[in-house]
One Martini backbone bead per residue (centre of mass of N, CA, C, O) as a GRO file, in nm:
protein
  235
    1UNK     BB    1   4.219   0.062  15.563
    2UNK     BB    2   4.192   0.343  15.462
    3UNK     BB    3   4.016   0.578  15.341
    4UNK     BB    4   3.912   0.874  15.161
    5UNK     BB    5   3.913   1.117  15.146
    6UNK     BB    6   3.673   1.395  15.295
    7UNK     BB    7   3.410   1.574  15.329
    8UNK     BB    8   3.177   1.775  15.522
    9UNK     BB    9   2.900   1.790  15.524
   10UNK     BB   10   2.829   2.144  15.639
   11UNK     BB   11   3.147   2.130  15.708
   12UNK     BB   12   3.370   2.331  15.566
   13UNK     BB   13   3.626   2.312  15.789
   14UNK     BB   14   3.626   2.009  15.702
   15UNK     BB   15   3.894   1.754  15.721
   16UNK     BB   16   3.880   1.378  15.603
   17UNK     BB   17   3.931   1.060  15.746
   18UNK     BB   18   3.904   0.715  15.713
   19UNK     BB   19   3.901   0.478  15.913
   20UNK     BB   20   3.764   0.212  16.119
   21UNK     BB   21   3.422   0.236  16.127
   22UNK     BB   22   3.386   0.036  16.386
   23UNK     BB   23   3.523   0.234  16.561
   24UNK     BB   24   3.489   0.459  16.868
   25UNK     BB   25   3.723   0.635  16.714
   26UNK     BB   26   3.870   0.968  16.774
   27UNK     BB   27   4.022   1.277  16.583
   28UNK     BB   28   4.117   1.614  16.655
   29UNK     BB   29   4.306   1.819  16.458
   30UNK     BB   30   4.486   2.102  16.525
   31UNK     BB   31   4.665   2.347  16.383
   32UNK     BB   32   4.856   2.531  16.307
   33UNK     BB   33   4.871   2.875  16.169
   34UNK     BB   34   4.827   2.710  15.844
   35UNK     BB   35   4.661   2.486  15.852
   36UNK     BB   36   4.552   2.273  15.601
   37UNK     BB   37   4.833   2.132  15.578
   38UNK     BB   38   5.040   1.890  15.538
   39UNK     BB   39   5.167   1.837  15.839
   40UNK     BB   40   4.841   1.800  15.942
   41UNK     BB   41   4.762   1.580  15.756
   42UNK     BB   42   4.967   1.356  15.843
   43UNK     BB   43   4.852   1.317  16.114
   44UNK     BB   44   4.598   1.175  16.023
   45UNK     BB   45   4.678   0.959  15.832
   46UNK     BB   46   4.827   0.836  16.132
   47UNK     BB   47   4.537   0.760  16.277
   48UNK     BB   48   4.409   0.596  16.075
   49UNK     BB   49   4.613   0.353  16.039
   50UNK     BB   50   4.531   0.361  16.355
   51UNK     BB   51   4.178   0.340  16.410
   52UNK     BB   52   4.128   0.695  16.366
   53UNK     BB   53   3.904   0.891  16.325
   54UNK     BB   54   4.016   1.217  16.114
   55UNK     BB   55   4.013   1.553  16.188
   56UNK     BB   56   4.021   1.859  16.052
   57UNK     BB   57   4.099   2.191  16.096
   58UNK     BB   58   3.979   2.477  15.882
   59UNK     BB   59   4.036   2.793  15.973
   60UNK     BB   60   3.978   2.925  15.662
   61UNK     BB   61   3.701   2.840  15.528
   62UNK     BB   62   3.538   3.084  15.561
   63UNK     BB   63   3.768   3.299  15.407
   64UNK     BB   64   3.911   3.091  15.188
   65UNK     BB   65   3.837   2.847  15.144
   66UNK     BB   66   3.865   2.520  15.064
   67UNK     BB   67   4.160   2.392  15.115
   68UNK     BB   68   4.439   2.339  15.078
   69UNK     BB   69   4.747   2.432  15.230
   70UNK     BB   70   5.045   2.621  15.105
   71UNK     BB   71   5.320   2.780  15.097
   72UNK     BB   72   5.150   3.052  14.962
   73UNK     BB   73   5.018   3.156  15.175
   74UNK     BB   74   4.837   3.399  15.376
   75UNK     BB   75   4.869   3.395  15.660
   76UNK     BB   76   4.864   3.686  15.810
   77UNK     BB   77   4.627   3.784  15.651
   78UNK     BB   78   4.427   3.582  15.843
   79UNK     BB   79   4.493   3.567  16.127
   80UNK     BB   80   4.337   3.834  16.195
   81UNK     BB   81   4.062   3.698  16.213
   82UNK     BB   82   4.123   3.504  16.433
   83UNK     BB   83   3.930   3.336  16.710
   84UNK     BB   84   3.918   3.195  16.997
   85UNK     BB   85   3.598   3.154  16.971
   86UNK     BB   86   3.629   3.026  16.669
   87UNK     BB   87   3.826   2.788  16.754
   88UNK     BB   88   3.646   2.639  16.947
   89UNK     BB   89   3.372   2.579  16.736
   90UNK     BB   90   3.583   2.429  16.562
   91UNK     BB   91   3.580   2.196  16.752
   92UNK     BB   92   3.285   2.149  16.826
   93UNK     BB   93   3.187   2.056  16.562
   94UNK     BB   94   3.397   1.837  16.532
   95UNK     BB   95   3.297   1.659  16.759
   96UNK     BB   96   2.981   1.665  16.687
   97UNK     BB   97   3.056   1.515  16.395
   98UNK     BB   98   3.177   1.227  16.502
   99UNK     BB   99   2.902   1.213  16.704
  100UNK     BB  100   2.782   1.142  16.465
  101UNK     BB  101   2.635   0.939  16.225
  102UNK     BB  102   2.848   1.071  15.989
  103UNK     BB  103   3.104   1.020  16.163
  104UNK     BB  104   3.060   0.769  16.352
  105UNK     BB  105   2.974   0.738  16.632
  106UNK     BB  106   3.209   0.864  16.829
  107UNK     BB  107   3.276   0.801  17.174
  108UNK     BB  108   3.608   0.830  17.132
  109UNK     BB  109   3.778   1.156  17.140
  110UNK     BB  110   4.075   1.348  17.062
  111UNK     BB  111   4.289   1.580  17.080
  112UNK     BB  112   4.536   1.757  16.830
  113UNK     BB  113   4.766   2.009  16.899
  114UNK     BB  114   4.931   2.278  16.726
  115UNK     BB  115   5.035   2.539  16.886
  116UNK     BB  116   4.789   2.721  16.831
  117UNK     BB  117   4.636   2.380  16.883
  118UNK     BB  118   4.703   2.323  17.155
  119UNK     BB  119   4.542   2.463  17.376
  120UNK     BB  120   4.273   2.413  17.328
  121UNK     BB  121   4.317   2.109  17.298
  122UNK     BB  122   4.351   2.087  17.587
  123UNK     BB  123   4.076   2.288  17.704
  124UNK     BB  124   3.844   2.059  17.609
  125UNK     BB  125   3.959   1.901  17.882
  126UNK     BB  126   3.708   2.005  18.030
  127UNK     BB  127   3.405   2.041  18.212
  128UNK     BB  128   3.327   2.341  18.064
  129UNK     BB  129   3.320   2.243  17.813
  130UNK     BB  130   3.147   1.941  17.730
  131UNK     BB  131   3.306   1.687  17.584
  132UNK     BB  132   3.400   1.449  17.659
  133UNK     BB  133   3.711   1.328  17.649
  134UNK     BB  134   3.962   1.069  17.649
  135UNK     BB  135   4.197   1.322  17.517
  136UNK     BB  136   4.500   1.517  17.521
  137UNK     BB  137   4.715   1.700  17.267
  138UNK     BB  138   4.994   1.917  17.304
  139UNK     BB  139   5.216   2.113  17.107
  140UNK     BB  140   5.273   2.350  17.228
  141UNK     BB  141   5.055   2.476  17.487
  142UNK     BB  142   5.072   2.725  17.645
  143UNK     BB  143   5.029   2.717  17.990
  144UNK     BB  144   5.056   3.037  18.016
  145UNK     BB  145   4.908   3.304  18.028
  146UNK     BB  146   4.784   3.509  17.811
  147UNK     BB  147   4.827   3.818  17.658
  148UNK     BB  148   4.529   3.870  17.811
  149UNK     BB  149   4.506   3.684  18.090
  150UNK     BB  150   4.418   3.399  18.021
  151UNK     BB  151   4.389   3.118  18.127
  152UNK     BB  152   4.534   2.803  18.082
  153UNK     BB  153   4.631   2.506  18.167
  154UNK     BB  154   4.750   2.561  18.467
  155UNK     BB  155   4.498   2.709  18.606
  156UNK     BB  156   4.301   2.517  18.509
  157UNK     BB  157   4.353   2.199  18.589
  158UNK     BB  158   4.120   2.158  18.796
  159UNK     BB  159   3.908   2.118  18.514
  160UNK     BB  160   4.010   1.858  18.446
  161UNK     BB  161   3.901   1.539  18.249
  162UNK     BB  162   4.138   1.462  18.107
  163UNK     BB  163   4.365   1.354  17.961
  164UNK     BB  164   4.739   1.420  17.926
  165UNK     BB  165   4.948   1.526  17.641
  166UNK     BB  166   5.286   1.699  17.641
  167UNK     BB  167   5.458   1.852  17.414
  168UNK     BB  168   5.812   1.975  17.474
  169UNK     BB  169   6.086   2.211  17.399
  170UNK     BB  170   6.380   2.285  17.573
  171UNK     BB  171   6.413   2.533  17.302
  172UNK     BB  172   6.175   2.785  17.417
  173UNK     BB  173   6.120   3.081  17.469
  174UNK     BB  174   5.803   3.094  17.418
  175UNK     BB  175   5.836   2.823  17.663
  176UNK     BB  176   5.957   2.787  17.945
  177UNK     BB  177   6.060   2.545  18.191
  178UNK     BB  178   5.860   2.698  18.399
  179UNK     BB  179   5.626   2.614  18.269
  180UNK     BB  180   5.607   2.334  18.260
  181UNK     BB  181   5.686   2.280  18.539
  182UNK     BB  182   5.378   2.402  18.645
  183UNK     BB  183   5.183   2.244  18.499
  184UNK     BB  184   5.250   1.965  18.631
  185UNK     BB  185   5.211   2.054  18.907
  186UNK     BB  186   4.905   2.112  18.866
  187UNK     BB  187   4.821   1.814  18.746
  188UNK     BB  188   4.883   1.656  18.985
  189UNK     BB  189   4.706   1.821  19.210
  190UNK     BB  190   4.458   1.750  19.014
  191UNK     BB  191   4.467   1.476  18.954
  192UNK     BB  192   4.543   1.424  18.680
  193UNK     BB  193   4.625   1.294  18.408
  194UNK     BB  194   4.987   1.266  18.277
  195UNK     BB  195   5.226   1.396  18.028
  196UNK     BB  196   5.539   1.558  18.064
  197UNK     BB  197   5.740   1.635  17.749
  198UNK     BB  198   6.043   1.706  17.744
  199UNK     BB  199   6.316   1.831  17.511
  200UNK     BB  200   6.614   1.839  17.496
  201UNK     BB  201   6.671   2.093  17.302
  202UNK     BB  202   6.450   2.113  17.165
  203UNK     BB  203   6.290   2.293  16.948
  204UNK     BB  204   6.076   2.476  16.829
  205UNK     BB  205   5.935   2.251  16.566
  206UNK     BB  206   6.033   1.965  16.594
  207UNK     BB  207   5.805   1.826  16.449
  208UNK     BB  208   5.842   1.989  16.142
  209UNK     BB  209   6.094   2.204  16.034
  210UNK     BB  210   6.312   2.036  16.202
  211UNK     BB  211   6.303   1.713  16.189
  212UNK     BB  212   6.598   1.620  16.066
  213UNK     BB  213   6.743   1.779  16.325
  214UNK     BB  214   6.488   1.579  16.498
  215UNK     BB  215   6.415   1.271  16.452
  216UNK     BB  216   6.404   1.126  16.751
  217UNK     BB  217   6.222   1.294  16.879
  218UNK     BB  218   5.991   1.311  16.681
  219UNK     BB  219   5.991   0.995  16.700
  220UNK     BB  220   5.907   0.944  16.998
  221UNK     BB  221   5.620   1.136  16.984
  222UNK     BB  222   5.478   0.975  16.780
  223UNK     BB  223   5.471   0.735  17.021
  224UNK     BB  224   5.324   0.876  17.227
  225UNK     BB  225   5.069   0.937  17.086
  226UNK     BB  226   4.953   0.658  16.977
  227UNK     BB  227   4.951   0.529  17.264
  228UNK     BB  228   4.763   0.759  17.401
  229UNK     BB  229   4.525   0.726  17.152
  230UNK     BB  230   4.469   0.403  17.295
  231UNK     BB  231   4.433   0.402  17.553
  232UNK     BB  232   4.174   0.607  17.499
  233UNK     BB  233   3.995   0.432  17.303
  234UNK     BB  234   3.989   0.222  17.485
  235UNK     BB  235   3.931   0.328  17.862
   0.00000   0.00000   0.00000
């Protein structure tokens, strides 16, 4: 059974919880742009119960202090503190936590990014990230360059080299089916291992805030997470 959450000594943006010790699977979860949220936290809670110890970044410990954030939190007020360059290192952080002695010296490691945690969290499975995950999986994980023209994860692709799993809405405006389908097709070319996943009809945050009207989506979603980061944990 997991054990109780722990704060990160040292590591003030991160929280997690401990799977079983002797596994050498660890999970790095990228939150929406709620952070800390409890949305975020569940899914943490449901890695650790299937073997795999799991932290959150908290991108606002640093300005907001460490702990859960509620409903009223402001989120508006703090993203705009939040920068690429820092939710990066908020990863390399996490990752480097798993893979030290505190963490569990885990090196099966995968990300798992939600909204806004899922590009970073894709692309943290390139070469020249240099963290060697053993895979990434991005929810809504914006494929297409950046609105400042960088590029994101279907440019990058010949760069992959963890294995991907993209689960995607089928009914979400700001991620259009042409962009998925962009994304699969270079994934393909660069000869990457993936599975892009659209929800036909489903809208974007099927699986948090609209869970109840896709619940079987949202509950695919859930199988199929859980398969690809045991198969990335076995190797």
């Amino acid at each position: 059974m997991p054990g109780p959450w722990c704060a990160c000594p040292g590591l003030r943006r991160l929280r997690g919880r401990t799977g079983e010790p002797l596994r050498p699977r660890g999970v790095v979860v990228l939150p929406d742009v709620r952070g800390l949220y409890r949305f975020c936290i569940e899914p943490a809670r449901r890695f650790a119960e299937h073997g795999h110890h799991a932290v959150v970044v908290d991108y606002y410990g640093p300005i907001a202090g460490a702990g859960e954030r509620g409903p009223d939190f402001p989120v508006d007020e703090h993203m705009v503190l939040l920068t690429p360059s820092g939710l990066y290192d908020d990863l390399s952080a996490a990752v480097a936590h798993l893979r030290s002695p505190e963490g569990g010296a885990r090196h099966r490691i995968v990300t798992a990014g939600f909204r806004i945690g899922g590009r970073p969290a894709v692309l943290a499975g390139t070469k020249r990230a240099g963290h060697g995950l053993a895979g990434t999986v991005g929810f809504h994980c914006r494929p297409a360059p950046g609105p400042d023209g960088s590029p994101g994860p279907t440019q990058r692709a010949g760069g992959l080299t963890a294995p991907v799993l993209a689960l995607m809405a089928g009914d979400d405006p700001g991620i259009p089916p042409e962009h998925d389908h962009a994304f699969e097709h270079a994934l393909a070319e660069a000869g990457v291992e993936h599975e892009v996943v659209t929800g036909p009809g489903a809208p974007h945050s099927f699986f948090d805030v609209r869970q109840d009207a896709h619940a079987e989506a949202s509950a695919d979603a859930w199988r199929r997470v859980l398969a690809f980061a045991g198969r990335a944990a076995a190797g």
